[in-house]
matplotlib code that plots the C-alpha trace (Angstrom):
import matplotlib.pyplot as plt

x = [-30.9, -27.8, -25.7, -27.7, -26.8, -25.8, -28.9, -29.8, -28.3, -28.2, -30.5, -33.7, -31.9, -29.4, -32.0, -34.1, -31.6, -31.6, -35.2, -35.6, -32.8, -33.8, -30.7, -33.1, -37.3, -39.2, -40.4, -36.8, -36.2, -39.4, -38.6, -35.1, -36.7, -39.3, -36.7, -34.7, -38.3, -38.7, -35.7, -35.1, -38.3, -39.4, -36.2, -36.6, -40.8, -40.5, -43.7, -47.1, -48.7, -46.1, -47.9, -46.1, -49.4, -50.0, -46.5, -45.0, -48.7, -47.8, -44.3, -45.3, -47.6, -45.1, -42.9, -45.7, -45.9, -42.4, -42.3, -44.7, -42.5, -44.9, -43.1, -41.3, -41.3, -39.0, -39.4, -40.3, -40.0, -38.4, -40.2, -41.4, -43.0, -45.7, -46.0, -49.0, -50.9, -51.4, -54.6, -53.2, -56.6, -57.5, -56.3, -56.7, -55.2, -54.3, -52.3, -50.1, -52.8, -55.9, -58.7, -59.2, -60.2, -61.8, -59.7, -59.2, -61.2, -58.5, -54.7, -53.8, -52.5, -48.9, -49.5, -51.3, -48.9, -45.5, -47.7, -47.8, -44.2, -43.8, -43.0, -44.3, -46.1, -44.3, -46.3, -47.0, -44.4, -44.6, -45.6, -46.7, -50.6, -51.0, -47.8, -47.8, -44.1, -40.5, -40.6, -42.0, -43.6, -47.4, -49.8, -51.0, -47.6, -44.7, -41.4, -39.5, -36.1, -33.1, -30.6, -27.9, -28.3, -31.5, -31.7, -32.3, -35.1, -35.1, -37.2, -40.2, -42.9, -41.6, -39.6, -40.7, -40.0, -36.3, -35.7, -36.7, -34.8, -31.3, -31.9, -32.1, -35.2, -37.0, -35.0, -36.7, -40.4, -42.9, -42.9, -44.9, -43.6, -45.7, -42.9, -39.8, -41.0, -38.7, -35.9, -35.8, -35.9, -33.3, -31.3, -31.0, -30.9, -28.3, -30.4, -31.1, -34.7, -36.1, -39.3, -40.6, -42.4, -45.8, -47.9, -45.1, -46.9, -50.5, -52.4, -55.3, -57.8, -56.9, -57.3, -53.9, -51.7, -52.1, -53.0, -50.7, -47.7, -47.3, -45.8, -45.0, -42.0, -39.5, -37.1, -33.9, -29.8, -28.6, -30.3, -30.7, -33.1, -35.4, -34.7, -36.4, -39.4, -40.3, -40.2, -42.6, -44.9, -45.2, -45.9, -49.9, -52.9, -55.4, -58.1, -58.4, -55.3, -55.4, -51.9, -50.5, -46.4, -45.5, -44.3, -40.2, -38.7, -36.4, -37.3, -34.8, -33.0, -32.1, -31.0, -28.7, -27.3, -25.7, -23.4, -24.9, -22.3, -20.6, -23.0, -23.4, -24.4, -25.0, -24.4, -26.4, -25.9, -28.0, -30.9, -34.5, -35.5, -35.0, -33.1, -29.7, -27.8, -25.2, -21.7, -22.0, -24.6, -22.6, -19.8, -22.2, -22.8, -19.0, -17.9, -20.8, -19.9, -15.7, -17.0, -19.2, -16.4, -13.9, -16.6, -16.0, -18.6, -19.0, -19.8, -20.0, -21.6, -25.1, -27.1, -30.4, -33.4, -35.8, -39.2, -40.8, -44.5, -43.2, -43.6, -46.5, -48.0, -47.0, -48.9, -52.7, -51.9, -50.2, -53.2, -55.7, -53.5, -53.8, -57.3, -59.2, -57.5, -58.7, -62.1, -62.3, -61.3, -64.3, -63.5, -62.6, -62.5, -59.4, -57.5, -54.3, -54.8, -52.3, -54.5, -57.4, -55.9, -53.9, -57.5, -59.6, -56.6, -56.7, -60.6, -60.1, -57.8, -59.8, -56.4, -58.1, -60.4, -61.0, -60.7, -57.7, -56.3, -56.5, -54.6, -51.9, -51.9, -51.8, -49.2, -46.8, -46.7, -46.0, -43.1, -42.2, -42.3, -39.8, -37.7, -37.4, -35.7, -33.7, -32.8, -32.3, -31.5, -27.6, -27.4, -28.8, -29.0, -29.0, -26.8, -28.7, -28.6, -31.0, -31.2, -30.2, -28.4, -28.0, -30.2, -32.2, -33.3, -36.6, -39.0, -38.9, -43.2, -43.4, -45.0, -45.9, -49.0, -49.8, -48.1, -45.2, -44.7, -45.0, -42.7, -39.7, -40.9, -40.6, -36.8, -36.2, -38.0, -37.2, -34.4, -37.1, -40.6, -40.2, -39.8, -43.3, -44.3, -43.3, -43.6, -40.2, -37.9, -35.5, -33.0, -31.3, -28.1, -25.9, -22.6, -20.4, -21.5, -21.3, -20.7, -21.9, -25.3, -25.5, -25.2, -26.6, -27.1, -29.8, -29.9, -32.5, -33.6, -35.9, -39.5, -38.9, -35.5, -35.9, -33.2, -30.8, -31.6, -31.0, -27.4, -25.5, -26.7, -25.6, -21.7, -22.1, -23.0, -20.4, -17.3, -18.4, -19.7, -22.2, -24.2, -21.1, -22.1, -24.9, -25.7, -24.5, -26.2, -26.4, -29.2, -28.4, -27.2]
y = [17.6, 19.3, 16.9, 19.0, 22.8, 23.5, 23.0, 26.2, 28.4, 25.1, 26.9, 24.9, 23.1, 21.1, 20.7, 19.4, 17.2, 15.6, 15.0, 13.6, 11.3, 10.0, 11.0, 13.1, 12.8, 15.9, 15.7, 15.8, 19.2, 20.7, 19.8, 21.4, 24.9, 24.9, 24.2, 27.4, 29.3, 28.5, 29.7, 32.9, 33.8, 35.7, 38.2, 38.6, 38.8, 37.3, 35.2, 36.1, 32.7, 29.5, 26.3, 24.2, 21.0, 21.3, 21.5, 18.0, 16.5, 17.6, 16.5, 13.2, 12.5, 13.5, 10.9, 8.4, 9.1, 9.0, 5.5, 3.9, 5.1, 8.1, 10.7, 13.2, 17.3, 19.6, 21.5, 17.8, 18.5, 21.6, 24.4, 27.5, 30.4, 32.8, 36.7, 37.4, 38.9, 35.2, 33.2, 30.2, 27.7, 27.9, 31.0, 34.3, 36.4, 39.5, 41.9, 42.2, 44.0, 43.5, 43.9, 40.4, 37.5, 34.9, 32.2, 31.9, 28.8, 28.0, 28.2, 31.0, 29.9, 30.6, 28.4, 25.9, 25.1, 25.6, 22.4, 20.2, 20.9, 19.2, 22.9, 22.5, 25.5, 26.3, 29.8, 33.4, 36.1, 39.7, 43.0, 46.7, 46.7, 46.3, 46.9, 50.7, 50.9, 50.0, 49.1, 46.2, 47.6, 47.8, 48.3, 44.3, 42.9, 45.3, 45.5, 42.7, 43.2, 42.6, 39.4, 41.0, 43.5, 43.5, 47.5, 48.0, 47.3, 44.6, 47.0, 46.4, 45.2, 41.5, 42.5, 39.3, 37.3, 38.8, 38.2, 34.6, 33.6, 35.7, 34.3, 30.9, 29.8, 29.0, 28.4, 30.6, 33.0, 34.2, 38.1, 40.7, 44.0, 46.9, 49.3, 47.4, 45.1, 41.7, 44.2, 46.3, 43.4, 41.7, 44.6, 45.6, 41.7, 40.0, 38.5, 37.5, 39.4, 39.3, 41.1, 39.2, 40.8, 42.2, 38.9, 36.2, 34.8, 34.9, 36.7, 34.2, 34.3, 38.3, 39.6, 41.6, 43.2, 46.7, 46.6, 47.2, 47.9, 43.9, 40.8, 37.8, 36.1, 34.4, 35.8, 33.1, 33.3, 31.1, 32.7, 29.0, 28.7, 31.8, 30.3, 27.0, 28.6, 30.9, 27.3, 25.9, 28.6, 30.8, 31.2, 30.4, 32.1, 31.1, 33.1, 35.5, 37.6, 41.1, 40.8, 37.5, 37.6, 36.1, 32.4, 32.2, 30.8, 28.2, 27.6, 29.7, 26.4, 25.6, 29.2, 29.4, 25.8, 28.5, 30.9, 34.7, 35.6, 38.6, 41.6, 45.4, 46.4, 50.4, 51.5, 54.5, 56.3, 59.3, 59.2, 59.8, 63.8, 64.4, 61.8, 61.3, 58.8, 57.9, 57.1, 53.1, 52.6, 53.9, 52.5, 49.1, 49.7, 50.5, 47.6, 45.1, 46.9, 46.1, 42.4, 42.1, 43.1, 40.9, 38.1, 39.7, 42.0, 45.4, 47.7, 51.4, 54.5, 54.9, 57.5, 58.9, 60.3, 59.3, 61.1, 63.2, 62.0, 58.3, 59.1, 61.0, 57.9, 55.6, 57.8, 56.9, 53.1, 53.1, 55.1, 52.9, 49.3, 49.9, 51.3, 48.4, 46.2, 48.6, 48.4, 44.6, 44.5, 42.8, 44.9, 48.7, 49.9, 47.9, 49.8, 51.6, 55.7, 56.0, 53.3, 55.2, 58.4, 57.4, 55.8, 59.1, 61.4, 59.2, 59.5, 63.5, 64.5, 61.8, 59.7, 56.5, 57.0, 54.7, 57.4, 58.4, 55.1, 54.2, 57.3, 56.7, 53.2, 54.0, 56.8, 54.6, 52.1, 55.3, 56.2, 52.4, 52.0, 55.5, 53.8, 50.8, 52.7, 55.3, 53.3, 49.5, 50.7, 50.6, 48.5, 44.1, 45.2, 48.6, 48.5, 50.9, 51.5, 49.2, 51.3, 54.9, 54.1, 51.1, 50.3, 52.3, 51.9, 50.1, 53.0, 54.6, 54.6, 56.0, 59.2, 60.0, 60.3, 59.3, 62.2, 62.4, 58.6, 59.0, 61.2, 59.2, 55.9, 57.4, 58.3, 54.4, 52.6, 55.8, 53.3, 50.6, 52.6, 53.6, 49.4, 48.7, 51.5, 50.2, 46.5, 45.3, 42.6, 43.6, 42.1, 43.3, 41.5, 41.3, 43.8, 43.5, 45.3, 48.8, 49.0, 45.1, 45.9, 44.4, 46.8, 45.8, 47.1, 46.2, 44.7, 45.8, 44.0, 44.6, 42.7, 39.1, 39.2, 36.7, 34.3, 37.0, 38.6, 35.1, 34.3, 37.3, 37.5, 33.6, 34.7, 37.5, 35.3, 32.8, 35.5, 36.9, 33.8, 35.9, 32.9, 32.0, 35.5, 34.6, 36.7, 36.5, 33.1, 35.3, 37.7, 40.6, 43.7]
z = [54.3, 55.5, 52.7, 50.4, 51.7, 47.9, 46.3, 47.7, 44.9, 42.5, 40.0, 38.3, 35.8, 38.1, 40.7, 37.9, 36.3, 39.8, 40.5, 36.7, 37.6, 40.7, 42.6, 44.7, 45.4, 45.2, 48.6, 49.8, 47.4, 48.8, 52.3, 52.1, 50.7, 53.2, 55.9, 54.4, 54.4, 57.5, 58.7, 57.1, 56.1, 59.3, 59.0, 55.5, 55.1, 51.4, 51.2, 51.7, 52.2, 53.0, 51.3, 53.5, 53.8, 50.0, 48.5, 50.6, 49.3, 45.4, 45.9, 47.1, 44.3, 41.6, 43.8, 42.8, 39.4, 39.2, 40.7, 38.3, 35.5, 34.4, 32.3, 34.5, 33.2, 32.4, 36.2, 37.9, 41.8, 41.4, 44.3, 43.2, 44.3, 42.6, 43.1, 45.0, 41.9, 40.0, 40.9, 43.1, 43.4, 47.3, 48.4, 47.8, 45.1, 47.2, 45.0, 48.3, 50.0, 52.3, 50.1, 48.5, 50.9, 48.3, 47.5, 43.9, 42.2, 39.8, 39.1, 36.6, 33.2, 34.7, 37.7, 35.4, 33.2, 36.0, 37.7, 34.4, 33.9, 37.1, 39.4, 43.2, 44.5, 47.4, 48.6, 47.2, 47.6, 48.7, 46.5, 47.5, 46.9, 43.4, 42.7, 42.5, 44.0, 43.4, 47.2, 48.5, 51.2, 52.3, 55.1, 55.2, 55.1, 56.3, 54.2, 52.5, 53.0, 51.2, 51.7, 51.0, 53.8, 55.7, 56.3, 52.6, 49.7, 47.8, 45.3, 43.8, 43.0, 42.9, 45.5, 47.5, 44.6, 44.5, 48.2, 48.2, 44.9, 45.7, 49.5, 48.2, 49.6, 46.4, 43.2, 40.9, 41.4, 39.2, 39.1, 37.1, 35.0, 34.5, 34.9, 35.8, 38.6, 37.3, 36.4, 39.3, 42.0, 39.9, 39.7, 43.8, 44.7, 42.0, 40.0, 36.1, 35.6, 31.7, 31.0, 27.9, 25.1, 25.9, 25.3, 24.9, 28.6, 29.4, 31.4, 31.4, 33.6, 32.7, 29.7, 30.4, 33.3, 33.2, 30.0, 27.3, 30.3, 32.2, 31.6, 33.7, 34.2, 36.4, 38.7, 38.8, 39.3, 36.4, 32.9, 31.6, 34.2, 33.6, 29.8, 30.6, 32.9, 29.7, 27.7, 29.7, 30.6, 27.7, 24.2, 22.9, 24.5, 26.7, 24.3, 26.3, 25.7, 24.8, 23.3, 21.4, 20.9, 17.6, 18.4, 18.5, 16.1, 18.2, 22.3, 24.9, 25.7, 22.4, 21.9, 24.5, 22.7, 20.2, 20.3, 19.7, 16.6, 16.7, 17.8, 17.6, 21.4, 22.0, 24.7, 25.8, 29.6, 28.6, 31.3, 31.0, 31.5, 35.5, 36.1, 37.8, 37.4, 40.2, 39.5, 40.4, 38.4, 35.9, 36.1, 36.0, 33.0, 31.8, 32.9, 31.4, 28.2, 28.6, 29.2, 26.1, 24.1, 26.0, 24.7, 21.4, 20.4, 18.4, 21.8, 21.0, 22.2, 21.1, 23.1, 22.2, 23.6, 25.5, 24.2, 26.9, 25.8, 26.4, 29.9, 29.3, 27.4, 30.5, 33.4, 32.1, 31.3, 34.9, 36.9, 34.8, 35.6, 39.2, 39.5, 37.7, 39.9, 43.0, 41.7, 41.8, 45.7, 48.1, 50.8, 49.4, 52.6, 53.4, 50.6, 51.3, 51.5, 49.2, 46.3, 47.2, 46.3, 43.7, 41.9, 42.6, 41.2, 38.1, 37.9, 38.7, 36.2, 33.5, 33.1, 33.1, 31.2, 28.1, 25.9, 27.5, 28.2, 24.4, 23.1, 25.5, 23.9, 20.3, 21.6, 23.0, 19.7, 17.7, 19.6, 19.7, 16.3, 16.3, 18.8, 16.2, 14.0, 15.3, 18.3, 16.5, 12.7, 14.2, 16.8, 17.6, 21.1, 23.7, 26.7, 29.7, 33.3, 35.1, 38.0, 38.2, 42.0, 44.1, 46.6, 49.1, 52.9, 53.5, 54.7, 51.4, 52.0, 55.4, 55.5, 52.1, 50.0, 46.8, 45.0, 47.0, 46.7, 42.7, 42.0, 44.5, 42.3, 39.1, 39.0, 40.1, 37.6, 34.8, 32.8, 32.9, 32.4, 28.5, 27.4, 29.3, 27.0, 23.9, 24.6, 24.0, 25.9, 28.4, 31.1, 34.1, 34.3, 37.8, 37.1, 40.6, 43.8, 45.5, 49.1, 49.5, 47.4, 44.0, 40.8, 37.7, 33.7, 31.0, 28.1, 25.5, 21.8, 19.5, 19.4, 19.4, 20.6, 23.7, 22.3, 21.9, 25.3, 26.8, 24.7, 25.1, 29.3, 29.3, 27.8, 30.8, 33.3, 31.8, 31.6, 35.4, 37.1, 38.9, 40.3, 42.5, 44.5, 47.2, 50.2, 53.4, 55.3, 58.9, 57.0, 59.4, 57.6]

ax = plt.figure().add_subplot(projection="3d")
ax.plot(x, y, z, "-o")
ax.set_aspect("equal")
plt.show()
């Protein structure tokens, strides 16, 4: 396969346009990203589970199919892999811990419907247990670590998801956000991460992640590519959704066929109470905001505050997310301290419980719906740190506690917390690199606001060619 060394930062769309052509088999993609799994993989401790047997047996028979003339979909051949939090049928669903050692009975709906589009299952990808922390780093698996330098965090909690996609050994992953866990990966690792609107993907066989805080979605490089994944695996509901999106009126692909019209972007560097923001991740933003009006937008100041019972709001729907998940584990005892403690403080203090956890719902859509209008009254879309600093060293776990962890976690995912809150869409988009570590800036819209999200990262990734910008091949920091 060495003929084919650039299909590993081809993106899903060309790789698909190949395999829907014929110019290439699915078994040869899949062998090619195994190959580059195998290989790299050990350094960087991106996967979970490798499903090496079962993905050159899928790509074979979607090889077959194609060969009898059978109808080919959108992601035909194309390897992807799923954060370790999504029921893949015949292994277990770990939550990136030890405590789950049932294989799952049946795909998720996400995996479900990536396999009739055609997607290979390739393997499961790293998290922190449960995906408390912007770190992916945990007892059962050890640290992921970052392709472009090894000694740091590729963040969290996709962070496995990140590290395989900006490594280029998968094309695109699934990922999860509860409190910035697509957005954060994305950011520290180069990548295009959108956090759909609470309920534009199913949870299904859930009723919801973390409750009114997750959503699923794809980590990729190109944003046509996350644009066609969303096509295929959201929208509807599998009826047992605890939150339904209202349908979009147009698909992401056809969106990004158009041309946004001239916007008014806010930009806003003000930072969440106890925050501090470091000067390259402010000067990210800066300079996203010199190339949206070089693409010929309105871009203007447009700060405002972030309510202090936001985060108040976010800390029982956080405790609660992560404990019901605890409480389904077959072997408790195998629990991290730090879960453990993390689930009795929430218990303690009653945090999580369903009295609580439904006034901190019905708290954060009241300050949403205040956000609506003081925040989107002036503006199509908010410009925002991602991130408030570049990346850290791995070992950002060792040693500490629940508490102690906490606090460290909350300042990194503080730009990206308040939109799990209020349920809105949000991207981190690639903004040029500090000290060989990636820097990055978000984009925020208003409910619904997918399309938009989509077209105005798509002139950004058009004006700074950001998928041209791959790690270094060696791995070694």
């Amino acid at each position: 396969m060495g003929t084919h060394e650039d299909l590993a930062f081809a993106g899903v769309t060309a790789i698909a346009a190949k395999t829907r052509s014929g110019e290439l088999t699915a078994r040869e993609v899949t062998d090619f990203f195994l190959d580059r799994i195998a290989r790299f993989n050990p350094e960087l401790n991106a996967f979970i589970t490798v499903l090496a047997d079962e993905a050159r047996a899928d790509a074979d028979a979607l090889d077959v199919k194609a060969q009898r003339g059978e109808e080919r979909g959108p992601l035909h051949g194309v390897p992807i892999a799923i954060k370790a939090e999504n029921d893949v049928a015949g292994i277990p669903t770990t939550f990136g811990g030890a405590a789950f050692t049932t294989p799952a009975r049946a795909d998720s709906a996400v995996v479900a419907r990536l396999r009739a589009a055609g997607a290979v299952i390739v393997g499961t990808t790293a998290m922190p247990e449960f995906g408390i922390w912007p770190y992916t780093e945990s007892v059962a698996n050890g640290a992921t670590r970052n392709p472009w330098n090894t000694a740091y965090s590729p963040a969290g909690s996709s962070g496995g998801t990140a590290a395989a996609v900006a490594a280029g050994l998968v094309p695109p992953a699934i990922g999860g956000d509860g409190g910035g866990s697509i957005r954060l990966p994305a950011a520290w690792c180069g990548l295009f991460g959108l956090k759909p609107q609470r309920g534009r993907v199913s949870a299904a066989p859930n009723a919801s992640l973390w409750g009114a805080l997750g959503t699923i979605g794809p980590l990729t490089r190109y944003v046509e590519d996350t644009a066609l994944i969303l096509d295929c695996v959201g929208g509807g509901t599998e009826g047992v959704d605890k939150h339904v999106a209202q349908a979009l009126p147009t698909t992401l692909m056809e969106a990004l066929q158009h041309a946004p019209g001239r916007l008014r972007i806010g930009v806003s560097t003000a930072a969440p109470l106890g925050t501090v923001l470091k000067k390259p991740a402010r000067q990210a933003v800066e300079t996203t905001a010199e190339t949206l009006k070089d693409v010929g937008h309105d871009v203007f100041e447009h700060d405002f505050s972030y309510p202090p019972a936001l985060a108040l709001s976010f800390v029982p729907q956080f405790l609660n997310g992560f404990s019901e998940e605890a409480h389904m584990a077959e072997h408790p005892e195998l629990l991290e301290r730090r879960t453990r403690r993390g689930v009795r403080l929430g218990k303690v203090l009653g945090l999580t419980s369903p009295k609580m956890v439904h006034k901190a719902e019905a708290k954060s859509a009241e300050i949403g719906e205040k956000l609506m209008r003081e925040v989107f009254s002036d503006v199509d879309l908010l410009l925002t740190p991602s991130v408030p600093h570049p990346a850290v060293p791995i070992g950002q776990l060792d040693a500490h506690g629940f508490l102690p962890a906490a606090l460290k976690a909350s300042g990194v995912a503080s730009f990206t917390s308040p939109w799990n809150a209020v349920g809105n869409p949000a991207a981190t988009v690639p903004a040029g690199f500090h000290e060989g570590l990636p820097l990055s800036a978000q984009l925020v819209g208003p409910f619904n606001s997918e399309p938009l999200l989509c077209q105005v990262a798509r002139q950004l990734q058009d004006a700074t060619d950001w998928p041209a910008l791959v790690p270094p091949q060696g791995l070694e920091p």
